[in-house]
C-alpha positions, 0 to 999 in steps of 0.5 A, a space after each residue: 512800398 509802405 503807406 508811410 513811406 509814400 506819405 514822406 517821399 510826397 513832402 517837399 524838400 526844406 529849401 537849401 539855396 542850392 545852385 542850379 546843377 550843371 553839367 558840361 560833357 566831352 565825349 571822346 572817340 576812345 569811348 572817355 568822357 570828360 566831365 565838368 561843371 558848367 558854373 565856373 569858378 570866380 577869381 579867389 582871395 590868396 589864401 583862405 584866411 583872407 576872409 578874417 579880415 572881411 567878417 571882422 569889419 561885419 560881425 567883429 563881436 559874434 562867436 567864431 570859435 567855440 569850445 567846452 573848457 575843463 568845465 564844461 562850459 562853452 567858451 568862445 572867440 569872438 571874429 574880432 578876437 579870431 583875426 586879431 589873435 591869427 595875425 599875432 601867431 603869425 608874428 610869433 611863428 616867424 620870430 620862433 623860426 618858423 618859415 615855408 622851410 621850418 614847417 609847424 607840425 601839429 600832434 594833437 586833437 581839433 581844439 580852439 587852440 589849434 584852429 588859431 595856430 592853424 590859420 596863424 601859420 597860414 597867414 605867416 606863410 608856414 607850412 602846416 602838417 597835422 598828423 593823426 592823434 593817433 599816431 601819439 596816444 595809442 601806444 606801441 613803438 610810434 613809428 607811423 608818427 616819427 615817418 610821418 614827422 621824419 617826411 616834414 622835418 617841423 622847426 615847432 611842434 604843437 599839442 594841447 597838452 604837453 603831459 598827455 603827449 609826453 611819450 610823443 615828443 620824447 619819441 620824436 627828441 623834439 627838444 622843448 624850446 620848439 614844442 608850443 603847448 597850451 596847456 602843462 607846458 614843460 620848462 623851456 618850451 613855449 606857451 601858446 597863451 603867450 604866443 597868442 599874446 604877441 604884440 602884431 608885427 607891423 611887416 607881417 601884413 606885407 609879407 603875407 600880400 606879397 605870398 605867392 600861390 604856388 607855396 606849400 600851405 599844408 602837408 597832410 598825410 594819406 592814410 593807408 593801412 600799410 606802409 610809410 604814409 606820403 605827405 600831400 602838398 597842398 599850395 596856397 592856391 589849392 586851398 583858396 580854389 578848394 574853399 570857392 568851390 566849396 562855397 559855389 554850391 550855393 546860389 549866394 552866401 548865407 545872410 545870416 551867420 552858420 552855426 555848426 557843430 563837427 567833429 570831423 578830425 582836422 589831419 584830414 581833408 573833410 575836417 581840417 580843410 572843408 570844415 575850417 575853410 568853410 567857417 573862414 569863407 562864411 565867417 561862421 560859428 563852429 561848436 568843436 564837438 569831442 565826440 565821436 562816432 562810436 558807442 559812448 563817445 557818441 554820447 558826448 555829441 548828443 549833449 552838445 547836439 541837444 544844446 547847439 542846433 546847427 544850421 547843417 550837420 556832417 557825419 558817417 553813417 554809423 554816426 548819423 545810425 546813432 543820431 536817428 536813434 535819439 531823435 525817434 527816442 526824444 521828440 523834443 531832441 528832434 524839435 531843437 535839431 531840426 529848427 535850423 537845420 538847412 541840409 545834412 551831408 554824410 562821407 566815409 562810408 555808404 548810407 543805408 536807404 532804411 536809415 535814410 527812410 527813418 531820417 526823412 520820417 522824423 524829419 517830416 514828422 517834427 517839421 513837415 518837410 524833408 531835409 536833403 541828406 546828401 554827400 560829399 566826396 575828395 580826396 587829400 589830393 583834392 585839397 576838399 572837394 571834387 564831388 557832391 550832391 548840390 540839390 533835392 533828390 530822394 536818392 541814396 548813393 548818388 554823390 553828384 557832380 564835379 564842382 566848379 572847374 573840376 574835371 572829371 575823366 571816366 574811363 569805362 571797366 573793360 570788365 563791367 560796362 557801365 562802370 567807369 574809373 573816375 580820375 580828377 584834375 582841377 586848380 584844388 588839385 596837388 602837383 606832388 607828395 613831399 620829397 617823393 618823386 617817384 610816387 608823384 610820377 605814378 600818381 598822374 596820368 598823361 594828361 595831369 589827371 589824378 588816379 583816384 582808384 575810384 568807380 562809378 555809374 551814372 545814376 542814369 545813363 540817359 540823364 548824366 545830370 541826375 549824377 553819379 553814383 560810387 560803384 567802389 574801389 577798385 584796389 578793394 575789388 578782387 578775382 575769384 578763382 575762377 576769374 571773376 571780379 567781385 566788385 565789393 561795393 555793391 555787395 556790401 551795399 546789398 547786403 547792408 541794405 538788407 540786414 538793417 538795422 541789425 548790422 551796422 558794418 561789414 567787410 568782404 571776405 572770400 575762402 581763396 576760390 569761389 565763395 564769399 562771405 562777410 564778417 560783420 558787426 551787429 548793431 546791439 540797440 537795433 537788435 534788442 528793438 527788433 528782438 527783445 531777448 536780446 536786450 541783457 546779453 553780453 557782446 560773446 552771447 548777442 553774436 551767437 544768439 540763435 534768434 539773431 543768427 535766425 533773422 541774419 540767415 532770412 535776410 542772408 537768403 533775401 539778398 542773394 535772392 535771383 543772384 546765380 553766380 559766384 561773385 554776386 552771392 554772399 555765402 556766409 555771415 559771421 558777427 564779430 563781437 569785437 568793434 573795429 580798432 582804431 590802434 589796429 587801423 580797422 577804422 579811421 579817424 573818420 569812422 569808416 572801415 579799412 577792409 583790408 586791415 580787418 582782413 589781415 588782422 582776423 585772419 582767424 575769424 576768416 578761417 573760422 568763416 569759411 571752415 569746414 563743416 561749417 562753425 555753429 555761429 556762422 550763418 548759411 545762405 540758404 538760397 
């Protein structure tokens, strides 16, 4: 271990307020264990916008909501005009039609606009259905969007802008008098400002106390590859535990209001419903950032990042890859980003310890301290989270423990001891997919738990306290020829953890009998930083570059080091000069990778992997 590394894991870690862990095991005679948090939750509010009404009796004047406008400039509402502006949609909605049988489908990207709408709706008691933007804008003949509209059959339909959502709408013969835009709203449909300018109506309080728990409050939409997507409900009651359970990772509330800044699409579960119940819960300021996690829109964040210093900050980490890179550029970039900074959190996809290592370094050199780097982990059935890691620890992977009231059932991998199937049950946990009997019947064990399909481990065997740690999918996990199951988790953890920070990204593939190889993406930055002459060349050259390819065969052979057999040694390597394609589903919203359809979109890049004699850019372990 490197004398500077020693120096940083010897820091203190920057105080959080974290609740002390806690873990409550059953041990069952079939070898089960029942996991759950031995902090049990506290009676909630009915529904998540409970809170409006209790921040705006305390800090009526402070920003809740902020957001560039056509400008650039930041414009915000304040918690007064948030509770105020929510009550009023919630009038509007119910005189437009809209009921807990006409529910509210939201089309578009997150903006001040939709989070109002949003909780306006939740308020009324309508049902809100986000649904990926992508669905609408990348082309194509939409017919992911209309089978997920078709599932929720809306009474009103919401975008941010009309003209850019024209194509959408008119797929979906959503006629305009039920279409809300805030912005180009087409004759006949109905304006959001006006909406918004609603006089409050005096019964809609009273309708809202008298809502019952058990109501659909959103139906967000799982997101495979593959396949018409199912509509998660979500109840009123689901959302309220999700957001205590959130909350009860602290020891107490923050005294002073959060400032955050995120990014995190609102159609899914990390964004739409940790996120934004986390802002009502706190009364906290969210900055809505427009960028993304990839090379350029990444650009955007930096701007916003160097004007808005969080008090925590989220990403995946491709997006927290780009971000480290900045801070070790811009010492006074990295002086702003971490004057309040109480924690960072990441999901999506596994964290290198490499970039884990050079974030702790510039943490300590700007504040003298660390700062904990830990993740969080749901699912759309969770309605937020299940998991997380609520306290110090140096160590990358482990995603912690079950929240209050969660259950955790973990079944040992007959195959792999020490591996466990992780199923879930708790009051954050969905009863039913809309309309879809079938699929709920398949989607629960005998005893209510939910099958995640997830792995993992103990981080310690001997002290389940220290947490879990993922140990992969197991629908991504498959059989070699000789009947062997390759777990695809760890390997591709190895093997990131050994060509960082040259690739950023990698999938497994196999030729259909004993040998494994990945196709990867190279980090462009990295590579010229660890190689200079790789700094001018196009994407076709950089992936073909003897010197890269050199430096990837080294580090190829490191990784399979002491492995002997088939299913734990990666033979081949093959960089991909194309990014992953969001129109394609090879990356999500979130900025993490569907293996699958990387797969059976490069059907030829894999033959090229596995040909024979091998192909020039294809590198060979060599041990």
């Amino acid at each position: 271990m490197t004398s500077h590394v020693m120096e940083t894991i010897e820091r203190p870690f920057r105080e959080v307020g974290f609740r002390e862990p806690s873990l409550e095991i059953e041990r069952r005679g079939d070898g089960t264990l029942i996991l759950k948090s031995g902090t049990p939750l506290p009676p909630t509010r009915a529904c998540t916008t409970d809170w409006l009404e209790h921040w705006a009796a305390i800090r009526p004047a402070s920003p809740m909501l902020v957001q560039r406008n056509g400008e650039g400039a930041w414009e915000s509402v304040s918690v007064g005009e948030v509770w105020r502006t929510v009550r009023a949609l919630a009038s509007a909605l119910l005189s437009h039609g809209a009921s807990q049988s006409a529910p509210l489908v939201i089309l578009s990207e997150n903006s001040t606009a939709q989070a109002l709408l949003t909780w306006g709706a939740l308020y009324a008691g309508v049902p809100v259905a986000p649904v990926s933007p992508a669905y609408s804008l990348l082309g194509g003949n939409y017919a992911r969007l209309t089978d997920a509209v078709s599932l929720v059959k809306p009474h009103l339909v919401f975008v941010e802008d009309a003209q850019r959502f024209a194509g959408a709408l008119d797929a979906l013969g959503i006629p305009p008098e039920r279409v809300i835009a805030a912005r180009h709203a087409a004759p006949g449909s109905l304006s959001f400002e006006a909406l918004a300018s609603t006089v409050i109506d005096p019964e809609v309080e009273a309708r809202h106390r008298q809502l019952p728990g058990s109501l659909p409050a959103k139906y967000m939409f799982t997101s495979g590859s593959t396949g018409m997507p199912k509509a998660v409900v979500q109840s009123r009651s689901n959302l309220v535990a999700a957001q205590e359970m959130a909350a009860r990772v602290f020891a107490k509330d923050p005294e002073d209001q959060p400032v955050y800044l995120e990014w995190l699409p609102w159609h899914h579960v990390m964004g739409g419903n940790i996120v934004l119940n986390r802002i009502l819960r706190f009364g906290a300021t969210l900055h809505i950032d427009e960028g993304k996690p990839l090379p350029g829109p990444f650009d955007q964040t930096l701007k916003n990042l160097s004007e808005v210093a969080p008090s925590l900050y989220f990403n995946v980490p491709a997006g927290l890859a780009m971000l480290v890179a900045a801070l070790e550029r811009d010492e006074r970039f990295a002086q702003h980003f971490f004057s309040r900074l109480k924690y960072v959190y990441y999901g999506g996809a596994v964290l290198s310890r490499d970039l884990y290592d050079r974030f702790q370094r510039i943490a300590v050199r700007t504040t003298g301290e660390r700062v904990v780097l830990t993740s969080v982990f749901g699912a759309t059935e969770s309605s937020g989270p299940a998991v997380t890691q609520y306290w110090a620890v140096d160590d990358v992977g482990c995603i912690g423990l079950p929240v209050s009231d969660v259950e955790l059932k973990l079944l040992e991998d007959p195959d792999l001891p020490g591996r466990y199937e992780m199923r879930i049950r708790g009051p954050n946990i969905i009863e039913r997919y809309l309309d879809a009997p079938e699929k709920t019947a398949t989607a629960f064990d005998e005893e209510g738990f939910y099958l995640l399909g997830d792995a993992v481990r103990f981080v310690d065997p001997e002290r389940p306290i220290a947490g879990l740690r993922s140990a992969g999918r197991f629908a991504e996990d498959f059989k070699l020829a000789n009947g062997t199951w390759v777990r695809t988790a760890a390997l591709r953890t190895r093997l990131i953890d050994a060509c960082s920070p040259l690739v950023k990204e990698a999938v497994i593939a196999y030729d259909g009998t004993d040998t494994l190889g990945t196709l990867a993406w190279p980090d462009a930055g990295a590579c010229a930083k660890a190689l200079p002459e790789l700094g001018a060349l196009r994407p076709a050259e950089l992936v073909r570059h003897p010197a890269l390819l050199g430096e990837l065969a080294r580090r190829l052979a490191a990784a399979n080091a002491g492995q002997r057999g088939a299913s734990m040694r990666i033979e081949r390597l093959m960089l991909l000069e194309d990014p992953p394609s969001m129109q394609h589903y090879e990356v999500t919203d979130k900025g993490s990778i569907n293996q699958r359809a990387v797969i059976e979109r490069r059907r030829a890049a894999v033959v090229d992997l596995f040909a024979a004699p091998c192909v020039p850019h294809v590198v060979v372990s060599s041990s």
